[in-house]
Residue, then its C-alpha position, 0 to 999 in steps of 0.5 A: x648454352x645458357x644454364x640458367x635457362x635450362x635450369x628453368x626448363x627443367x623446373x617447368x617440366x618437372x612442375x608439369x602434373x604429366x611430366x613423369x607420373x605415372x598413370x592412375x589406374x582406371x578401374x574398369x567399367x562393367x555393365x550389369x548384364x556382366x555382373x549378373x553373368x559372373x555373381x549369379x552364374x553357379x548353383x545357388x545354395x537354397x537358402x531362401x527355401x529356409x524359413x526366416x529364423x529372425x524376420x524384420x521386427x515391426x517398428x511398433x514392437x521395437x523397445x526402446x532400446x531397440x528405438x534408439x538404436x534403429x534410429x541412430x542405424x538410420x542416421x549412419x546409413x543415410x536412410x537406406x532401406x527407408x531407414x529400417x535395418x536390413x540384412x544382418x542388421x535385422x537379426x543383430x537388432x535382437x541385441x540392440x547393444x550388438x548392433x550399435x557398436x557393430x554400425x559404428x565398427x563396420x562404418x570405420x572398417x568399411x569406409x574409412x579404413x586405410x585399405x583402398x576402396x577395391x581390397x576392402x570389396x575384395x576382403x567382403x567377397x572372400x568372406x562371403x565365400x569362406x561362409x558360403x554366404x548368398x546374401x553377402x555374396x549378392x552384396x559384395x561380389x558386384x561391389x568388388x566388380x564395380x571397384x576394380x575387381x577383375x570378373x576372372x578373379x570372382x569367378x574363381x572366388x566363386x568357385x572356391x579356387x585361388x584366382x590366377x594372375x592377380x595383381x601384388x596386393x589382391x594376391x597378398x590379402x587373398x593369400x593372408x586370410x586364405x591361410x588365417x581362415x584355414x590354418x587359424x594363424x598365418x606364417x612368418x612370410x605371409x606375415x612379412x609380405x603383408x608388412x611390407x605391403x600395408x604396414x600394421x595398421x594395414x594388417x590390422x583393418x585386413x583382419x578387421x573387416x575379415x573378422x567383421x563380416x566374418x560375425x556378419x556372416x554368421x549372423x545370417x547362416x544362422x538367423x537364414x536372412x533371406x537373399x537380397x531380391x535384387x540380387x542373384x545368387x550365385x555360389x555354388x554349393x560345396x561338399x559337406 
């Protein structure tokens, strides 16, 4: 056998983008109709029969503090929502200083974190249920649907159950801000676990965002932001 061409062979074939990668996973495609049977599918907490705490403050009474931080909001957002802010950006304006340096935090956390794309929707969806919050819920739900998320998995999020076959890394971040939610700190396992999984700087951006919506979700129980109305609720409401 000519070794050298077999050798060539094997550079070739090796060389090949196919040839012994594994496949990439494909998130699942999820219709609307689905994402509304599983986001809004519980009672709702009537948190829109709330009167607004803190509603939209008219442009033309804006400060000019609150000017110049509206427009810098405006610009890192792309001129979503015509621009205005929205959701707990509308009760953080009453601090223009907050809500500065809150954008500029959750736009790393959010989108340039070293989390993927999927665990980073999944933290936000914790969260929302850790505060029983609608708006935020009607938000990040669908999100984590859409990035891969299984339907199961939201629907006992929902419900305020441990969701059942997960895959390594949801199950990790459910179980670390499970137990930090709950115990105020998490054990040496978990702790080692996660290492092993996303590194400290993985660690980090877990408790980061976890902790930024966390203030977020405050934000709005407190201020009684109202739903989304493109949205639907659906969490059901816990005893007190």
């Amino acid at each position: 056998m000519n070794t050298k061409w077999l050798g060539c062979a094997v550079i070739v074939l090796l060389l090949q983008p196919t040839a012994f990668a594994a496949k990439r996973p494909v998130t699942p495609a999820i219709s609307d109709a689905e994402i509304k049977q599983v986001c809004g599918g519980g009672s709702s907490i009537a948190v829109a029969t709330l009167p607004d705490r803190m509603p939209p403050i008219p442009a033309d009474k804006y400060t000019d503090a609150q000017k110049e931080v509206a427009a810098e909001f405006a610009k890192a957002r792309g001129g979503e929502n015509g621009g205005a802010p929205f959701g707990p950006y509308v009760a953080l304006l009453r601090s223009p200083e907050v809500l500065l340096h809150m954008q500029r935090l959750g736009n790393y956390l959010q989108f340039k974190s070293s989390l993927p794309p999927k665990l980073r929707q999944f933290i936000m969806a914790i969260t929302a249920r850790q505060w029983s919050q609608e708006y935020m819920w009607g938000v990040h739900c669908p999100g984590a649907l859409k990035a891969g998320i299984s339907a199961d998995t939201a629907k006992a999020l929902a419900e305020g159950r441990r969701p059942d076959s997960m895959p390594e890394d949801e199950a990790l971040v459910y179980d670390f801000l499970d137990e930090l939610h709950r115990n105020l700190s998490v054990s040496d396992a978990t702790y080692s676990k996660a290492l092993g999984k996303f590194g400290e700087q993985g660690i980090i951006d877990m408790i980061g965002l976890n902790g930024y919506y966390t203030s977020l979700a405050m934000a709005l129980n407190v201020a009684r932001i109202p739903v989304n109305p493109n949205s639907t609720p659906g969490l059901p409401v816990f005893p007190h």
